[in-house]
C-alpha positions in Angstrom: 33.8 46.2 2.8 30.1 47.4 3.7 29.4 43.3 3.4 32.3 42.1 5.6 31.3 44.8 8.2 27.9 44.0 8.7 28.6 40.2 8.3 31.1 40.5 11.1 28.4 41.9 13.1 26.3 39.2 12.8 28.9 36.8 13.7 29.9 38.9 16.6 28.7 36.5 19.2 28.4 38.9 22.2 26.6 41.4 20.8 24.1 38.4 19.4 24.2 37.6 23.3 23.3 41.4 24.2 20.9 42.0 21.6 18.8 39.3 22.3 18.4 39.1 25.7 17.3 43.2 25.8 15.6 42.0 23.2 13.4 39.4 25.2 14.0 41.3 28.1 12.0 44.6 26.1 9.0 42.2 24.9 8.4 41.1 28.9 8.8 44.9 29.7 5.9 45.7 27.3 3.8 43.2 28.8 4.2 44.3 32.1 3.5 47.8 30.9 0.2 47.1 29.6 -0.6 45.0 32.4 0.3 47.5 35.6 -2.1 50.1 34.7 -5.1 47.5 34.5 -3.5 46.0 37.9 -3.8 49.3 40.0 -7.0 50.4 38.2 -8.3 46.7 39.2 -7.2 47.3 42.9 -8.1 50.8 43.7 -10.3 52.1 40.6 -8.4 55.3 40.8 -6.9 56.5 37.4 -4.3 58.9 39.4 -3.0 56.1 41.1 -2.0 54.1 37.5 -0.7 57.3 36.5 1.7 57.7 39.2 2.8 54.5 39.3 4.2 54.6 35.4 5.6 57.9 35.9 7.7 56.7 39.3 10.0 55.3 36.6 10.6 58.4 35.0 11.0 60.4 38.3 13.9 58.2 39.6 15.2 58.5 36.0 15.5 62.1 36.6 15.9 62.0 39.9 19.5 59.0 40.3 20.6 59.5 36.2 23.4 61.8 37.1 23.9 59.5 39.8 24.0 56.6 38.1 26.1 57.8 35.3 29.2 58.1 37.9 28.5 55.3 39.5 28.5 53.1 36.2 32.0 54.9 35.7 32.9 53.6 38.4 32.1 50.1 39.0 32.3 47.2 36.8 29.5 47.6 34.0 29.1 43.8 33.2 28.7 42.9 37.1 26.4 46.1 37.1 23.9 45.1 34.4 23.6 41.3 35.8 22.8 42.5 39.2 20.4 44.8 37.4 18.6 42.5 35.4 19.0 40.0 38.4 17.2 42.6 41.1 14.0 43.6 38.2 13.5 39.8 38.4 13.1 39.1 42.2 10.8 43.0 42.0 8.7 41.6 39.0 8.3 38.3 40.9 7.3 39.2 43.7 4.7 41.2 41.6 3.7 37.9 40.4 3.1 36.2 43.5 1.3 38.7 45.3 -0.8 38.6 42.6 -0.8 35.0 42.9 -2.0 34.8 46.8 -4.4 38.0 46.4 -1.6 40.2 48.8 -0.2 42.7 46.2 -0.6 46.4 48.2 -0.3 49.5 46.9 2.6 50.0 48.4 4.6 47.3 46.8 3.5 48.6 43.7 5.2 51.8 44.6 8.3 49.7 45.9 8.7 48.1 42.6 8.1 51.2 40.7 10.8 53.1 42.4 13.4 50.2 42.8 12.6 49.2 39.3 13.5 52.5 38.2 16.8 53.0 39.8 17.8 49.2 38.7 16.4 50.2 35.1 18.5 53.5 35.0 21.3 52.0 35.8 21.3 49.0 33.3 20.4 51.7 30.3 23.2 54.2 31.3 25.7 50.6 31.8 24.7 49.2 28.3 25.1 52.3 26.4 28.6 53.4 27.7 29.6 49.4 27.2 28.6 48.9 23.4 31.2 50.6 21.7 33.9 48.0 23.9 31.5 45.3 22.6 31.3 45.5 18.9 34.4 48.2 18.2 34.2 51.8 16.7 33.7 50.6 12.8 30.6 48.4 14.3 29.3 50.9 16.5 26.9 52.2 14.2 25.5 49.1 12.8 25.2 47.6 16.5 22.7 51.1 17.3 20.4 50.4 14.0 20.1 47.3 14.9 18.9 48.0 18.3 16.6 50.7 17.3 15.1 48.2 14.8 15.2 45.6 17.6 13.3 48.5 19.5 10.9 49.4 16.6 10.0 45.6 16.0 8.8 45.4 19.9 6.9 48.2 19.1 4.7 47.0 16.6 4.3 43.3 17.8 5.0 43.7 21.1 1.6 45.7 21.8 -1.0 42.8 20.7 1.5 39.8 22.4 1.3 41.9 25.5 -2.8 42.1 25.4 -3.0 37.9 24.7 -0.4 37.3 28.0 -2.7 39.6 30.1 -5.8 37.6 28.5 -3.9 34.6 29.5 -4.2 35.6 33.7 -3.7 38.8 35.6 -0.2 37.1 36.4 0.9 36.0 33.6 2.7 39.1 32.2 4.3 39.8 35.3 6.3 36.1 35.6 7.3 36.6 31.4 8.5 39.8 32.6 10.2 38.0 35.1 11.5 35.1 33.5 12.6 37.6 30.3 14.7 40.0 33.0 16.4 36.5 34.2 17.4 35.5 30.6 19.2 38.6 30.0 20.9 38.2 32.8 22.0 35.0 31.5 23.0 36.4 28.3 25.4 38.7 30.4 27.1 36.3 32.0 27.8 34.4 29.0 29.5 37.5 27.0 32.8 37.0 27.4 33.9 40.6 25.9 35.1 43.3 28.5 32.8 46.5 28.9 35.2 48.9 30.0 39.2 49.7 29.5 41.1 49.2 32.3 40.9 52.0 35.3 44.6 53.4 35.7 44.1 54.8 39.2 40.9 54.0 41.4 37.9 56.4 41.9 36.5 55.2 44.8 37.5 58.2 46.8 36.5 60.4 44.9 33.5 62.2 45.8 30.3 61.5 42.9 29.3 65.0 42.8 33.2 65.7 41.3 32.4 63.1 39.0 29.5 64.3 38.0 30.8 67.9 37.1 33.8 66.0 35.4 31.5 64.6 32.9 29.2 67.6 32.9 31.9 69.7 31.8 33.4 67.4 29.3 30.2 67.5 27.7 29.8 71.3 27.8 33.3 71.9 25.9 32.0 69.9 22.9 30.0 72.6 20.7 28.5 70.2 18.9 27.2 67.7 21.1 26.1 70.3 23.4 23.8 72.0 21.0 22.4 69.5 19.4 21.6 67.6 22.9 19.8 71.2 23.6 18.2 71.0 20.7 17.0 67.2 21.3 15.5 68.5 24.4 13.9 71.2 23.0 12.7 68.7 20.4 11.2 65.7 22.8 9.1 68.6 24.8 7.3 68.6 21.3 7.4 64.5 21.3 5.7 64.3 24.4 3.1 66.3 24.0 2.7 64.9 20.3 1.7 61.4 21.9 -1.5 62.7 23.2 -2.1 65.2 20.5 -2.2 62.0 18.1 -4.6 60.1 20.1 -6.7 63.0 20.4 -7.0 63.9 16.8 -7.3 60.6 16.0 -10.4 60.1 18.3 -11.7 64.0 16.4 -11.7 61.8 13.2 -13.7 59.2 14.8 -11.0 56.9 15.3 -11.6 53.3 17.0 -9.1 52.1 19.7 -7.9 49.3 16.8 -7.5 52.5 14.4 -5.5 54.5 17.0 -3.3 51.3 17.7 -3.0 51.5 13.5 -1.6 55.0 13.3 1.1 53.6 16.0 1.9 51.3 14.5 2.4 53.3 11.8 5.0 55.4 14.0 6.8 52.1 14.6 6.8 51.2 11.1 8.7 54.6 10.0 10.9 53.8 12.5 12.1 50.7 12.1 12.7 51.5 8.5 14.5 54.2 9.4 16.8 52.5 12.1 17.5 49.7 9.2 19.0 52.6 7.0 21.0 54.6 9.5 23.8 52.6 9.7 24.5 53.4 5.8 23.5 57.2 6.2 25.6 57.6 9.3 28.8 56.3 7.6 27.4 58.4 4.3 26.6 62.2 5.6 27.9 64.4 7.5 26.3 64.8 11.2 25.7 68.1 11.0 23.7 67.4 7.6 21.4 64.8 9.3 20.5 67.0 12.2 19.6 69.9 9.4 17.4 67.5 7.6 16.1 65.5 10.1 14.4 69.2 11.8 13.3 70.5 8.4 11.8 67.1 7.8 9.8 67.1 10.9 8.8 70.8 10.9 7.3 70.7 7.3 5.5 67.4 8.2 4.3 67.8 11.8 1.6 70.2 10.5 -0.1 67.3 8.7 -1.2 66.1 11.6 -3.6 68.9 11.5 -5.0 68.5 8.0 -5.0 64.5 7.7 -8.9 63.6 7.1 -9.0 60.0 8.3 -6.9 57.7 10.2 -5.6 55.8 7.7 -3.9 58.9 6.3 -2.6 60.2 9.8 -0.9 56.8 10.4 0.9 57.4 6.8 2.0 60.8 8.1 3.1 59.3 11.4 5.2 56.8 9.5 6.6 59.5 7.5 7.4 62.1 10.0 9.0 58.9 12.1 11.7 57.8 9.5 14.0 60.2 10.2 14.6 60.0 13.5 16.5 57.3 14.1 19.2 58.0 11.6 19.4 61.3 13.6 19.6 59.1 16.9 22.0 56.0 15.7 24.2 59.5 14.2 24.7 61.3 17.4 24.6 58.5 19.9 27.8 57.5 17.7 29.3 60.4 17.0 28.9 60.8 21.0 30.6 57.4 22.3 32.8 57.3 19.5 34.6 61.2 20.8 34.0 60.5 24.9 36.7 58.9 26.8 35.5 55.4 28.2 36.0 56.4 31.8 33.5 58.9 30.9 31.1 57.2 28.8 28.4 56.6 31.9 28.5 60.2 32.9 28.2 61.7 29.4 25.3 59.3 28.6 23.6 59.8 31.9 23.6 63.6 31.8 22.7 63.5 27.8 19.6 61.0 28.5 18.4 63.1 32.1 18.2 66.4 30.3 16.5 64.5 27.3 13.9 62.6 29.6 13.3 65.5 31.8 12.2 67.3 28.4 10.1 64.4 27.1 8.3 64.8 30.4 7.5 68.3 30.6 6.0 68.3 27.0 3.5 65.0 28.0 2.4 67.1 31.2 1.4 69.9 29.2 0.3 68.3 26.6 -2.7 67.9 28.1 -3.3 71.0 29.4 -2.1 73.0 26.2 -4.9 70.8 24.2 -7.4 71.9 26.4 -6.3 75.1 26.3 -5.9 75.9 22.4 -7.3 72.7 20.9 -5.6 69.9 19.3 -5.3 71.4 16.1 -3.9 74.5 17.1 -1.4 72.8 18.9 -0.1 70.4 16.0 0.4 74.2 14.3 2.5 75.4 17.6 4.4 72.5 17.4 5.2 72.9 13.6 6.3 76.0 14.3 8.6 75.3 17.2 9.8 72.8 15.2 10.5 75.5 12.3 12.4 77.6 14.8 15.2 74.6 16.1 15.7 73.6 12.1 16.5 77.6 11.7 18.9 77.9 14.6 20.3 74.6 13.7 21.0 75.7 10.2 22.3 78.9 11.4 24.9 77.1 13.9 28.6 76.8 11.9 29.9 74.5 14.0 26.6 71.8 13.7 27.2 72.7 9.9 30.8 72.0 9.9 30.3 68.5 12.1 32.1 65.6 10.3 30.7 62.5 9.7 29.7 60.6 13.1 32.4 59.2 15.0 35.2 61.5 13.6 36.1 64.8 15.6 36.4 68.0 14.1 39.7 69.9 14.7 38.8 72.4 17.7 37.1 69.3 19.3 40.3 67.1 18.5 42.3 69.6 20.6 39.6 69.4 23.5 39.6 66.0 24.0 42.8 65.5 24.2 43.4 68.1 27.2 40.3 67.1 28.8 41.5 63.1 28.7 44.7 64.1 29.9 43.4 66.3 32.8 41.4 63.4 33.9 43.8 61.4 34.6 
């Protein structure tokens, strides 16, 4: 059975189609990452200015997610996510050319950044709440390991392909990026699978803050998911401050810019092996037991950091404290589709992933500042510890402890749903 299953993913031809044009679509978005930084520093020599421009997609993250989880609801996902993919191109080409004719402005930069975002937010929000129509509820699993080792792949090669396009010409990354976004779009269009059930009554006049609350407070009656999406929050303030952290006690040990790429990569590594083996341990355990792990694991290996004596051995502990997470990830993000009705899949995932990125950046903002103020080391102890005090409440919670296997719905949440989906309608 475990062979026909994953076989039949494999021969599942739309989500070959989805896969690899995010795929292609993530390798021209790592280019282009690389590539703006260098573009605004190149233009206006002001540091600030590159900052703000990467974090403009995170702020219209936060600022249109809720938004865009209602709208995705609401209008057709598959037209959504080509006009998406279809809108990043004509924004990264016109990048491109500007860069091309010597006329890019700061102010198209910001343009692109913004629009980007808000086109970007609503593809992610689109795709997620669309998968589990695409490859069915006994694939669902296996179709999010293989995008987070999809994910994890980009992240170790995508890097040094990104630094030979920019090598290539200041442009160059920009029209891949370009040209990537078009090819998923033509991926799209050629899925023939539907990515959404039929709407028995239209929304349209229904106002999107209603819609919003709906899904906010479908999400709020499920114990489990609303704990452990608390507790994910709680955990990614500690990621984002734990990307600088690394660099900076990397650079303590003397590190190179190629050794600090190394312990990364190391990161990636633990993560792709990871998201190769959650399909099998989200089937396998309990949720509730992956979440308990998962937070002991990384609160009894976080504090290696601190005592690693060379780069080579931080990039082990990187790739160690970075297995587990994506079983955790591929477990709830089922157990989470799986339980939500469809007409409520956008808004659910919208309001899971704002509260999430919110978190991840309010812990790289003070990152900074908290390394400065305590030192590096002392903070990789801080974090150990507020990683020791989620995997204690998380322990202590019955109803994580008591969560059945991802996908499945424990009794009190078995009542919920169904009175929730029939209120909805």
């Amino acid at each position: 059975m475990k062979t026909r299953r994953g076989s039949g993913l494999f021969r599942n031809r739309d989500f070959s189609l989805l896969l690899s044009g995010q795929l292609i679509s993530s390798i021209g978005d790592q280019a282009q990452s690389m590539a703006l930084p260098l573009t605004v520093l190149a233009l206006t020599g002001s540091a600030g200015r590159a900052g703000l421009v990467l974090g403009l997609g995170t702020i219209s993250y936060l600022v249109f997610g809720l938004v865009a989880g209602a709208l995705v609801d609401r209008w057709d996902r598959k037209t959504t996510m080509i006009w998406c993919e279809l809108g990043r191109t004509v924004l990264t080409a016109g990048v491109a050319a500007a860069l091309w004719s010597d006329t890019l402005t700061m102010a198209q930069l910001y343009a692109t950044a913004v629009l980007g975002g808000i086109l970007t937010t609503l593809f992610q929000v689109a795709n997620t709440a669309a998968l589990p129509n695409v490859v069915g509820p006994r694939q669902l699993s296996a179709a999010l390991g293989r995008s987070q080792s999809a994910a994890g792949a980009v992240g170790i090669f995508g890097a040094p392909l990104a630094g030979v396009l920019y090598a290539l010409g200041r442009t160059v990354p920009y029209a891949v990026n370009a040209v990537s976004f078009a090819v998923s779009a033509a991926s799209l269009r050629l899925m023939r699978a539907r990515f959404q059930v039929d709407r028995q009554a239209a929304r349209t006049k229904v106002r999107v803050t209603t819609e919003i609350r709906e899904g906010l407070g479908w999400l709020w009656r499920r114990p489990v998911i609303r704990f452990l999406t608390l507790v994910s929050a709680a955990d990614k303030v500690r990621y984002g401050a734990g990307y600088l952290l690394i660099i900076t006690l990397a650079r303590q040990l003397g590190a190179s810019t190629l050794w600090i790429g190394v312990v990364f990569s190391g990161a990636a590594l633990g993560a792709m092996a990871g998201a190769l083996v959650s399909d099998r341990a989200t089937r396998r355990f309990p949720l509730g037991l992956i979440a308990v792990v998962m937070l002991w694991l990384e609160a009894l290996m976080f504090p290696l950091y601190a005592l690693a004596p060379d780069p080579l051995t931080l990039a082990a502990v990187a790739a160690a404290e970075s297995l587990v997470a994506p079983v955790y990830m591929v477990a709830m993000t089922t157990h989470q589709l799986a339980i939500t009705p469809d007409e409520l899949r956008g808004r659910t995932t919208s309001a899971v992933s704002t509260l999430t990125t919110g978190a991840l950046s309010i812990g790289t903002l003070a990152g900074g500042a908290l390394i400065t103020a305590v030192g590096a080391k002392t903070l990789v102890w801080l974090c150990g510890a507020w990683l020791l005090v989620l995997a204690v409440l998380t322990t202590s919670n019955r109803a994580v402890r008591q969560a059945p296997p991802a996908g499945t719905t424990a009794p009190h949440e078995a009542t919920l749903a169904i009175e929730t989906t029939d209120a909805t309608h």
